[in-house]
N, C-alpha and C positions, 0 to 999 in steps of 0.2 A: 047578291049584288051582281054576280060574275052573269045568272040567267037574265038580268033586268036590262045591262049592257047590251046584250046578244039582242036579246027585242028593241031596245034601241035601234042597232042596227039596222034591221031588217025594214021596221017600222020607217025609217030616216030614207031609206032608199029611194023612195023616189023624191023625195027632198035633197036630197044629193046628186041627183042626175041635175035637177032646175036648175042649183044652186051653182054648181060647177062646171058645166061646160065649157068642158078641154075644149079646143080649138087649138089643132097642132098642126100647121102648115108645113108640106113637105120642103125640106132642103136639100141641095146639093153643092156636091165637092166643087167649090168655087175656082178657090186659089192652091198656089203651093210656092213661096214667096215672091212676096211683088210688095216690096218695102220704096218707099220715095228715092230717086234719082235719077242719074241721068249721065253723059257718056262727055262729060266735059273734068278730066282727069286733073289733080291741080298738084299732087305731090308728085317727085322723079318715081318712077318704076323701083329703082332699087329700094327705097324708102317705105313706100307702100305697106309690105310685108313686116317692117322689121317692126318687132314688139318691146324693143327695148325702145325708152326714153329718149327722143330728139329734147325734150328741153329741160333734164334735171338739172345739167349746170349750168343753161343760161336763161332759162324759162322764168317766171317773176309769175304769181298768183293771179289764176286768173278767173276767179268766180264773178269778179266784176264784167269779165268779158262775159260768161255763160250768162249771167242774171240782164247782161241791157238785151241778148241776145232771146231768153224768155219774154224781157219788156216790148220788147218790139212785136213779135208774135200778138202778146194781147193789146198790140193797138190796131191791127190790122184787123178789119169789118169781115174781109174777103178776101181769098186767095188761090192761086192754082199754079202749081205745079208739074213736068213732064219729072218720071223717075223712073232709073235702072239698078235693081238690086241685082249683085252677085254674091252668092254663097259657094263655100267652098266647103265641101262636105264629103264624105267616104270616098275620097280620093278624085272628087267631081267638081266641075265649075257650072254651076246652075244661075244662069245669066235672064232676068225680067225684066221685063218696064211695063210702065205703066202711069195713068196722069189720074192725078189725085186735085181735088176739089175742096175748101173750105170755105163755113160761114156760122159767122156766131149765132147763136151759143154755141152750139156744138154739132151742127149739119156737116155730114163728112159723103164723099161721092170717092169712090176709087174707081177708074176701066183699067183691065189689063188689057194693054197694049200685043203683049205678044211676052206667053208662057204657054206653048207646048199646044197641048189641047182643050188649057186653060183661055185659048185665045180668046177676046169677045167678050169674058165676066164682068160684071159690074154687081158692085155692092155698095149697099146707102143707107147710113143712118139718118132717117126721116126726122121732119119737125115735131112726130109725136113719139119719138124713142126706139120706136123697132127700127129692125135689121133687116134689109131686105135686099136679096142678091137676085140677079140673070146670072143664066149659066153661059155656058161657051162652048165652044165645039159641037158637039155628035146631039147636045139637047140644047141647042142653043136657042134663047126667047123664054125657057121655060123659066116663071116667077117665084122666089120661095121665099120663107121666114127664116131666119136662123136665130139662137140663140145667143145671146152677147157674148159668152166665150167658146161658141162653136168651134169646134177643132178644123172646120172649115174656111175657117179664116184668119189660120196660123200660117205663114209666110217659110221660109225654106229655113230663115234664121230662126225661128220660133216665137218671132215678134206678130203680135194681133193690129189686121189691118185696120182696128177698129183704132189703134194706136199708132199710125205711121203719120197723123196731122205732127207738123212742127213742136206745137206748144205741147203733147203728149211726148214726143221724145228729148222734145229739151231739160223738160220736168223730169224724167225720168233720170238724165243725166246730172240735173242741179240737186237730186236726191242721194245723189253717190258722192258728193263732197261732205268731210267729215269723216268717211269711209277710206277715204280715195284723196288723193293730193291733187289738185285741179291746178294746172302749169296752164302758159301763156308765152306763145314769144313767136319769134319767123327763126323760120327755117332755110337754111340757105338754096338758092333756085327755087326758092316760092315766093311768091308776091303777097298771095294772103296770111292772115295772119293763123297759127294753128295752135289751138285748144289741146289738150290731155287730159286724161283722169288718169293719173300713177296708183299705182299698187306699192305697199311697204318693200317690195321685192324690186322695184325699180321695172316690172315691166309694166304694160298698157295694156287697158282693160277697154280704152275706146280713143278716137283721135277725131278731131274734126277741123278739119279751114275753114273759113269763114270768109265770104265771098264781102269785100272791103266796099261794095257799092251800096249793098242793101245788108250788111251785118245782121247775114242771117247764115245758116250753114250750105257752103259748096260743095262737100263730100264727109263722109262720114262713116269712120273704119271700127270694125269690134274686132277684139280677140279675145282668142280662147286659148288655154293651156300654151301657150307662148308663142303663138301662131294666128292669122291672120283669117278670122272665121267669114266673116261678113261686109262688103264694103256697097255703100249707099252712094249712090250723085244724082244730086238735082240738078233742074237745069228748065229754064224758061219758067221761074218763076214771076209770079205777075199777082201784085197788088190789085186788088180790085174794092170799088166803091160800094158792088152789093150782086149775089147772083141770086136768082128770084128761085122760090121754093120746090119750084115744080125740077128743078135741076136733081132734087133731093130725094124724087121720089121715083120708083119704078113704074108707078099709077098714070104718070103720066102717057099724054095722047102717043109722043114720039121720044126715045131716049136721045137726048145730047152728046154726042163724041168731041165738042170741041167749043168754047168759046163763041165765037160765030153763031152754032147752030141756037143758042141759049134764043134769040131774036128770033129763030126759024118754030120753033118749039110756040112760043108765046102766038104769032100770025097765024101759026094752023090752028089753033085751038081756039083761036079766037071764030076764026073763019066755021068753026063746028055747031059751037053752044057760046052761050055767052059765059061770063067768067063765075058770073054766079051760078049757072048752070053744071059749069064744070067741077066747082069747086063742092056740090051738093054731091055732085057723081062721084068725087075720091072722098067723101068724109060716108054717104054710103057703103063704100065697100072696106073699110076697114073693120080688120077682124080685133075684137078685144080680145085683150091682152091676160095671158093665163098668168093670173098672180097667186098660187096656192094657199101663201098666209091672209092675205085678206078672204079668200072661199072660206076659210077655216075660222079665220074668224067673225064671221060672217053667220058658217052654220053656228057656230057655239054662242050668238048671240040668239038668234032666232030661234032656238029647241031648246036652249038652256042646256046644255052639254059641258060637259069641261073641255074646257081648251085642249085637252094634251086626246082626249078622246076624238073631238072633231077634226084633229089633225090626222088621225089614226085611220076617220073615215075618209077624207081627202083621198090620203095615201092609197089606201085600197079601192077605193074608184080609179085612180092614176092607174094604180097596177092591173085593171083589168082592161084597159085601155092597151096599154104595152103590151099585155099578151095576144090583144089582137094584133097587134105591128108584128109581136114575133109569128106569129102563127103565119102571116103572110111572109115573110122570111123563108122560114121554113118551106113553103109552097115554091116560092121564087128557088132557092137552090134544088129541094129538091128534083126542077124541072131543069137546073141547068150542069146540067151532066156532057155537056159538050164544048167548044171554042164559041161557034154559030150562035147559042142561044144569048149570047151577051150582043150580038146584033140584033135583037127582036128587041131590043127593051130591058131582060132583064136584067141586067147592070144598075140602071133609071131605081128600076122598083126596089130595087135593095137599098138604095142609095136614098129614097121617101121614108122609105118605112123606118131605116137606121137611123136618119134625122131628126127626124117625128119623136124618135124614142130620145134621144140627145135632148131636144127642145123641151120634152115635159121632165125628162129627168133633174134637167137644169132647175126648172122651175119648183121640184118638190125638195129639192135642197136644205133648203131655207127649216122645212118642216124637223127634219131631224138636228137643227142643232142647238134649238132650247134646250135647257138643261129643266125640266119642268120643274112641281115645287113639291117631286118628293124624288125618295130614291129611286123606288119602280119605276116613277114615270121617267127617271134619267137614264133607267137602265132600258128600258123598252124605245125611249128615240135614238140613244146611242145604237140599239140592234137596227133603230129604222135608217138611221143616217150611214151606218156601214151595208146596209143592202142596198141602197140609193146607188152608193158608192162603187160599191163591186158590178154594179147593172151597168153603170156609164163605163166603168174599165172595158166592160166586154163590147161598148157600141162603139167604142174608140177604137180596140182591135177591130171590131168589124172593118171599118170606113177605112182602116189603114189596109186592110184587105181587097178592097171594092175598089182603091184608088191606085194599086198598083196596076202598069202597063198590061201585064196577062196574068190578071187572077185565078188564083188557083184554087176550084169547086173544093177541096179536100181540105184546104185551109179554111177556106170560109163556112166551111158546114161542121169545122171543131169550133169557131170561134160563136156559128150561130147554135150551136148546141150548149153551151157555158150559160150566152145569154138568155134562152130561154130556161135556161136552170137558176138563173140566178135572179130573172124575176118572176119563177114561182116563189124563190126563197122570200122574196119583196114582200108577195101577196102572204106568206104564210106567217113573214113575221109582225104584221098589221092584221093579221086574224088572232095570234095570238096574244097578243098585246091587248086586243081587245077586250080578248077573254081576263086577262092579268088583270087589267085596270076595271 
C-alpha cells in the first residue's frame, strides 16, 4: 500500500502543479499602529491615565449605550473618518494618524497619514475579499497581497487594521459585557457622556466618550496591567450616502487621499476608457485566490484520493514552493554583509520573499487541522499543522528583524537559518506521512 501511495505521488505530479497554482503576491511591512482617531482630547489630562473607575459609584449600566452605539454603526451606508493612535509602550509614546474609509458590506480603505517611514501606506480590503496594501517611504507605489492576519497589519497596540472600522471595535467591546461590568454616566468637566468596561478588581480595561452629536465614540482608552496602554481619537467623522468601489481598490487609475479627489478618480478614468472598458481591465488582472482546502479537495475528487492524502500532496507542493522563497533569502543575506547593501534593495527582497512565505503559510493552515477519520491520519496532520506552525513563528521572527530601524545581518541570518530548517521539516513531514498513510 505504502509503494502504491509513493506512485501515486509521483504519477499526480503534474496533476498537482495544474491543479494548484500558488499564486503568492509579495508583501510589505505596511504599518506599525495606525488605529482610528484623532487630536480632539475630550477627558482632563489628569483623568486620562487613571485606570481605576470614574463611574463605579455613580455610573448606572450602560450596554444600552454601547448596543444604540453598535446600532447606529449598522445603519450607516458609508463613512470616513481622520485618526490618531498613541501607544505607550517600552517606556515610549508612538503617536499615528491616519484616515480610514468604510462601506458596506464590508469595504474598508485605511492611508497613514503620517507613521515614521510608514508614511504614504495604504491598505484595502477590496469588493472581492483580498487584502491589498501600497507601501510608503523608501518603496513607495509598490503593490502587494497580504494575508488577512498578516503581521503586517498589526498596529503598535496589536490591534488588525483590518479591525479598526467602528462596528469591529464596538463588537468587540459589546463582547466583553458579561466578562466585564459595562458603566455609563458623565464625568465631571466632560460634556460627553463616558462608557467603561470594569474588571471584578474595579480597574479599567477600556474607557470611551461618546461624542453627544453623532453618538458614536470621540476617544477611546485601553489599559493594561493598571496603566494606560493605548488611547484612540477620531475626529472629522462624516456620514456618507455611498463611496464608489474604485475607492476600494489599489487597481485603480489614481489612488484617492481625500473625499474630494473620490469625483477627481471617476473624470480621469472616464476620460481614459470607458467604464466598461475599465472595469474589464481590473476584473483582468485579478489574481485568484489560493484556497488550499478546496485544491485539496478538488485533487481528492478528480484522482480518487483520500482526502487526508490530497491534503498531504497540497502541503508538499506548498512546501517546495517555500523552499524556493527560502533559498532566495538565503541569497539576499548571504550578500548583505554590510549597512549599504539595504540601500540597493535588499531589505525589499527579504521583505517579498518573507511575505510570500506568511501568505501561503496562512493559507495551508486550514490543511492541518482536520482531525481525519482515523488515528494515523490524526497523528500525521497534527505533525502537519505543528510544522505549518513552527515555519510562520520563524517568518514572524524574520519580518520582526527586517522591520527594525538598523537590522542586524547576524540576527537575520539565525532567524533565516531556523526557517529554512524548519520548512525542510514541513517538506519531510508530508513525505513521510505519505509514506505512513
Amino acid at each position: 500500500m505504502k509503494c502504491k501511495q509513493l506512485r501515486l505521488l509521483y504519477s499526480f505530479k503534474l496533476v498537482i502543479g495544474l491543479v494548484t497554482g500558488f499564486v503568492i503576491v509579495p508583501v510589505v511591512p505596511l504599518f506599525s499602529g495606525v488605529l482610528p482617531s484623532s487630536h480632539a482630547a475630550s477627558l482632563p489630562a489628569p483623568n486620562q491615565g487613571v485606570s481605576e473607575s470614574l463611574l463605579l459609584k455613580t455610573g448606572k449600566d450602560g450596554s444600552a449605550v454601547l448596543k444604540s452605539m453598535v446600532a447606529k454603526t449598522k445603519q450607516m451606508r458609508a463613512y470616513s473618518f481622520n485618526s490618531t493612535l498613541t501607544t505607550y509602550k517600552d517606556g515610549k509614546e508612538i503617536v499615528e494618524t491616519g484616515k480610514l474609509y468604510f462601506k458596506k458590506p464590508n469595504f474598508l480603505r485605511f492611508e497613514v497619514l503620517k507613521a515614521g517611514k510608514r508614511s504614504g501606506s495604504v491598505v484595502v480590503r477590496q469588493p472581492d475579499g483580498k487584502v491589498r496594501g501600497k507601501m510608503g517611504g523608501a518603496l513607495s507605489g509598490v503593490k502587494v497581497t497580504l494575508s488577512p492576519d498578516s503581521k503586517m497589519l498589526k498596529t503598535a497596540n496589536d490591534f488588525s487594521i483590518l479591525e479598526s472600522d467602528l462596528g469591529s471595535l464596538l463588537a468587540d467591546a459589546s463582547e466583553q459585557i458579561g466578562q466585564k461590568s459595562c458603566l455609563a454616566g458623565r464625568v465631571p468637566g466632560v460634556s460627553s457622556q463616558v462608557v467603561e468596561l470594569v474588571a471584578s478588581d474595579g480597574s479599567v480595561a477600556a474607557r470611551i466618550t461618546v461624542d453627544s452629536s453623532s453618538n458614536l465614540p470621540q476617544e477611546w482608552l485601553i489599559f493594561k496591567g493598571n496603566s494606560l496602554f493605548s488611547k484612540v481619537q477620531f475626529a472629522n467623522l462624516k456620514e456618507l450616502a455611498d463611496l464608489p468601489n474604485e475607492l476600494f481598490s489599489l487597481d485603480a487609475k489614481k489612488s484617492p487621499v481625500d473625499d474630494d479627489s473620490v469625483v477627481l478618480v471617476a473624470q480621469e478614468r472616464s476620460a481614459n476608457m470607458s467604464t466598461q472598458q475599465y472595469r474589464s481591465t481590473v476584473a483582468q488582472a485579478k489574481e485568484p485566490t489560493t484556497n488550499c482546502e478546496a485544491l485539496a479537495d478538488e485533487l481528492s475528487k478528480n484522482t480518487g484520493l483520500a482526502p487526508t492524502v490530497a491534503k498531504l500532496l497540497i502541503a508538499k507542493r506548498a512546501a517546495a514552493s517555500l523552499k524556493q522563497e527560502a533559498q532566495l533569502i538565503n541569497a539576499v543575506v548571504y550578500v548583505s554583509d554590510n549597512k549599504d547593501c539595504w540601500a540597493e534593495g535588499c531589505r525589499g527582497k527579504l521583505v517579498f520573499a518573507a511575505t510570500q512565505m506568511e501568505l501561503l503559510l496562512w493559507a495551508l493552515e486550514p490543511l492541518g487541522k482536520n482531525v481525519g477519520t482515523s488515528a494515523q491520519e490524526a497523528l500525521q496532520l497534527a505533525n502537519l499543522s505543528k510544522s505549518i506552525g513552527d515555519s510562520r513563528q520563524s517568518v514572524s521572527l524574520l519580518l520582526d528583524e527586517i522591520a527594525k530601524d538598523s537590522p542586524s545581518v547576524d540576527a537575520i541570518d539565525l532567524v533565516r537559518s531556523d526557517l529554512s530548517k524548519n520548512i525542510d521539516r514541513l517538506e519531510t513531514v508530508c513525505d513521510k506521512a505519505l509514506i505512513a498513510l
